[in-house]
N, C-alpha and C positions, 0 to 999 in steps of 0.2 A: 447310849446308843440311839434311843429315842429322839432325845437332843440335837444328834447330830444329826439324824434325819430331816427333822423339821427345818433345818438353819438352812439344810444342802437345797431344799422343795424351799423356802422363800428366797433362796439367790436366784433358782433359775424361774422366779414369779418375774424378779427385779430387772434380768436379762432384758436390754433393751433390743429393739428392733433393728439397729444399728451393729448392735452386739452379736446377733444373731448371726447378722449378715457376712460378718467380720470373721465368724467361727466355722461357716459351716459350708462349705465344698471351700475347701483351702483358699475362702477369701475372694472367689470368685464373682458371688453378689456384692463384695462391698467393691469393686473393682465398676460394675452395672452402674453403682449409687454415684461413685464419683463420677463417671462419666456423663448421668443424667442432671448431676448438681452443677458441674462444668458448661454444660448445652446450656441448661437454665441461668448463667450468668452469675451462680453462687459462691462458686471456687475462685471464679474472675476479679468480682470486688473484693474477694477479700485478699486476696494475690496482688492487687492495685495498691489496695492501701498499706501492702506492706512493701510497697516498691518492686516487687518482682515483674519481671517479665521475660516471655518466653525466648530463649535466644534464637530459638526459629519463627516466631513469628513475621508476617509477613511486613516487611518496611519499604521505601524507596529504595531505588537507586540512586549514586552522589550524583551522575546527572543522566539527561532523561532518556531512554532507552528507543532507538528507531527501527528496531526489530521486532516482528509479531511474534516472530518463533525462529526456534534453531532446530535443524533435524542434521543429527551430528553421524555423517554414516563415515563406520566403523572397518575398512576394506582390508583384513586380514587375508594377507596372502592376494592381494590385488595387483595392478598391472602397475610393473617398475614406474619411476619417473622419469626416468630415462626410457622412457616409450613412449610416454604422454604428453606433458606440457612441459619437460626440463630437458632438452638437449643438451648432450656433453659434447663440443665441437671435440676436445682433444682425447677422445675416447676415439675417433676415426681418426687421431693425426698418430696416435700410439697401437693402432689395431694391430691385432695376434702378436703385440710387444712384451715386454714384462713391465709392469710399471715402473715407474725411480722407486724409489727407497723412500723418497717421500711424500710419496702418495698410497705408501704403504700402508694400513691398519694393521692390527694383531686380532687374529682370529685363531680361532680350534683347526683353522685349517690353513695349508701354504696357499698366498695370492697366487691366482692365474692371472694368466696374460687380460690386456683390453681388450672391450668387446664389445663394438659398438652397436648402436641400435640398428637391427635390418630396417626401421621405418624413416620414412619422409619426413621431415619437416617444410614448415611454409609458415609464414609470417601473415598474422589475419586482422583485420581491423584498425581503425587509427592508430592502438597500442604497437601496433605490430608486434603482436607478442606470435613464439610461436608454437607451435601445436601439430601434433603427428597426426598422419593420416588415418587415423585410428579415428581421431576424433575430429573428423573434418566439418560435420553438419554444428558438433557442442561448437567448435570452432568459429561461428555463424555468429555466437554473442558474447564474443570472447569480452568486447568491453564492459560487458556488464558484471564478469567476471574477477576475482581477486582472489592470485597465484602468488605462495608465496615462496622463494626459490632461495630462503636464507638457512632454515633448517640443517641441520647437521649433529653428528653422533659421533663420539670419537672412539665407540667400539660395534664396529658393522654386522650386529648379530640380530638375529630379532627379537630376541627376550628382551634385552635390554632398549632395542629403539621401541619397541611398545611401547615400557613402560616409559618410556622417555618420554613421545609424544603423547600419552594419557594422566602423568602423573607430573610430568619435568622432571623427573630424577629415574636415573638409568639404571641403579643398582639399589637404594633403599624405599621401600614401601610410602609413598605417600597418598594424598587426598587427591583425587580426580578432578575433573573440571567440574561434575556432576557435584561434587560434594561442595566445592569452592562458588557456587551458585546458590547453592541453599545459604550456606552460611555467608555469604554476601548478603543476599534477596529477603532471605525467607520462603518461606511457605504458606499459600493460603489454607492448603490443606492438612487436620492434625491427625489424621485418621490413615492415612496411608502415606508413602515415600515420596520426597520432594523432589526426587527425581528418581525415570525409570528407565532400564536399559532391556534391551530386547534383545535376546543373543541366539542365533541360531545353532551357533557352533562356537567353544570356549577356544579364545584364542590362546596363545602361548601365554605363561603366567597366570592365564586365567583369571577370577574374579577381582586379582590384584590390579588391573587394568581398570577396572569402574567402581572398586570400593571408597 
């Protein structure tokens, strides 16, 4: 018993500082060391010389990027397109009509009749593109502008065009734009998220939209 005393009092003589660290608040110090050995450039060379590297690290782009920034706004429950910069001419030539049958979608609910936009259009700038009265002043630099009027959903609900337009897929979960830019890019930063989203209010779907 003596014996085994003695043996138990020189292991933990032996305990390295390392050891310690490793044991004692569930690994939390030795989490501090790696990240100090990391900063110091310790973890790196030796991470080089065994060929790894970090798949988010930050890299180029395949070619060179003429944009300083993107600020990507998010307008849940915003004003139709068909109010804004998309006039539907045959939406006032079918008004209070039913539509055909094939301009039908399936939804949770029966299609009502066409219903055209109560606003003005007018055509602005060299593009002549045009743009409701809504937006007569934005209107002012419209050529500097880029409208894209090809988009489409072929089930008109809005769970599904969310994720449509946030994810490209309208029914199974995938990776955001945010997520497809990291793992393009990279990141300079390894300490915090390589992209952030700012949400005031969860849209439909919810975090499924910017995971």
């Amino acid at each position: 018993m003596h014996g085994s005393r003695e043996k138990a009092e020189k292991t933990q003589r032996l305990l390295t500082r390392r050891d310690a660290l490793t044991r004692s608040g569930m690994g939390m110090g030795m989490l501090g060391l790696a990240g100090v050995m990391d900063s110091a450039g310790v973890l790196n060379q030796a991470s080089a010389a065994a060929g790894y590297a970090s798949p988010l690290s930050s890299r180029a782009p395949q070619f060179a990027g003429k944009a300083k920034r993107v600020i990507h706004l998010f307008m849940n429950g915003g004003p139709s397109h068909v109010d804004t910069f998309d006039p539907k001419h045959l939406l006032k030539k079918h008004a209070g009509k039913a539509l055909p049958k094939d301009f039908q979608l399936r939804t949770e609910r029966p299609t009502g009749a066409a219903y055209p936009s109560p606003f003005e259009f007018k055509k602005y700038g060299q593009s002549g593109i045009e743009v409701s009265e809504l937006f007569k002043h934005t209107a002012e630099h419209i050529d500097d502008m880029c409208l894209v009027h090809s988009m489409h959903a072929d089930v008109p609900n809005h769970e599904p065009s969310l994720m449509l337009m946030n994810c490209g897929e309208a029914r199974l979960v995938r990776p955001s734009m945010g997520s497809w830019v990291t793992y393009g890019l990279g990141t300079e930063n390894e300490n915090l998220p390589g992209f952030v989203v700012l949400c005031p209010g969860f849209p439909i779907a919810e975090s499924q939209n910017w995971q």
